[in-house]
N, C-alpha and C positions, 0 to 999 in steps of 0.2 A: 086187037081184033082177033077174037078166037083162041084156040090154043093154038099156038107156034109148035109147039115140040111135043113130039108123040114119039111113045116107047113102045114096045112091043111089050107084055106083061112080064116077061122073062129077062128082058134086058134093064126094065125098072127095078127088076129088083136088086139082080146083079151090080147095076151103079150104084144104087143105095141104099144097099143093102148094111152098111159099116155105119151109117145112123140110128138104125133101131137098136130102142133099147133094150141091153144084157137080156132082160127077162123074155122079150119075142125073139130072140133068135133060135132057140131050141122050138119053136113051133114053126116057124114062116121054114127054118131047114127042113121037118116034117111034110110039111105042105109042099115043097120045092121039091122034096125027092120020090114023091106020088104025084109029080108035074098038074099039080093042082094053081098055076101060075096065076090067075086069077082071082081064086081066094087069099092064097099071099100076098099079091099086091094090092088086093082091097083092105088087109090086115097091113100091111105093111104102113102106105100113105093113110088111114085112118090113124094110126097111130103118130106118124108122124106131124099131121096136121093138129093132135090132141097136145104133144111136143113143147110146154111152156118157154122151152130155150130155144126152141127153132125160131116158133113165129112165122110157120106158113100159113099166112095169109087164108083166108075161108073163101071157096069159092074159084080158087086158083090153080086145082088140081081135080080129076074126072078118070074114073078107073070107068071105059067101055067094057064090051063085051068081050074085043081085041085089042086094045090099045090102052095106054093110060096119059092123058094130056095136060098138058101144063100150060102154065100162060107163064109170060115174061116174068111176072113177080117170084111163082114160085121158081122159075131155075135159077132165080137171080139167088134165090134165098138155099134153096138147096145146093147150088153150086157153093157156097160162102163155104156152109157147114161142111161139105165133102171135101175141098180144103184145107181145111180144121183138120179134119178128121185123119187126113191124108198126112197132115202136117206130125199131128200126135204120135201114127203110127210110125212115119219115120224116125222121130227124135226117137221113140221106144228099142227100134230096130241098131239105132245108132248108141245108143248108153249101153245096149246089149252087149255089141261087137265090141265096145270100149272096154267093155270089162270081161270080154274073152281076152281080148291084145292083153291087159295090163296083170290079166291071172297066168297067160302063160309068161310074162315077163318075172313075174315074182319066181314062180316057179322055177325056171331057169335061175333067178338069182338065190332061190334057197337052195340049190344046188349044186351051185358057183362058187358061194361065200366059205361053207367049210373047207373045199378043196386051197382055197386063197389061204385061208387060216393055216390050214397044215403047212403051206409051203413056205409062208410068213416066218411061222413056229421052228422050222425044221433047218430054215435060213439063222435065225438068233440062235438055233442052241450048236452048227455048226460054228458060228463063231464065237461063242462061249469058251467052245473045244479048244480051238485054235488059237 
């Protein structure tokens, strides 16, 4: 019955704003930082709704004057995606970090190993000596 969930144009865009795709975000950012809030989230969910991978439903989202409204299906369907989305950026966030830990670990141990070698080296030829 009606739309449930309404956003202010500004806060729509901000939650999902990590959906649109590569190519709208250099404008809907243009639009956002001349607080044009309104033409971005009319760019923004048109585009989303056009979306073959999303599948927001037609009819299930309403960019007002002030507000922009959803009905149960599309937060059902936007929420999934933001998820998704949410979920990607972390795993990205975390292969990142893993391969900071494991570069300075090498590092450390390329710089480890020859000092081990010398004192290896310098152990056998003291007892060569002797």
């Amino acid at each position: 019955a009606g739309f449930p969930m309404r956003l202010r144009h500004r806060q729509g865009i901000l939650q999902f704003w990590c959906l649109a795709p590569a190519d709208l975000r250099l404008p809907l950012e243009a639009m956002f930082a001349r607080s044009n809030y309104l033409e971005a989230a009319r760019t923004l969910f048109i585009e989303l709704g056009r979306d073959a991978c999303l599948r927001l439903p037609p009819g299930t989202w309403a960019v007002g004057s002030t507000l922009v409204f959803f009905k149960r299906e599309a937060v059902e369907v936007l929420s999934t995606a933001l998820a998704s989305c949410r979920k990607a950026a972390a795993i990205r966030i975390q292969a990142f970090w893993k391969q900071v830990l494991q570069r300075r670990y090498w590092l450390q141990l390329r710089r480890i190993v020859p000092k081990l070698q010398a004192h290896a080296r310098s152990l056998i030829a003291r007892r060569l000596v002797h």
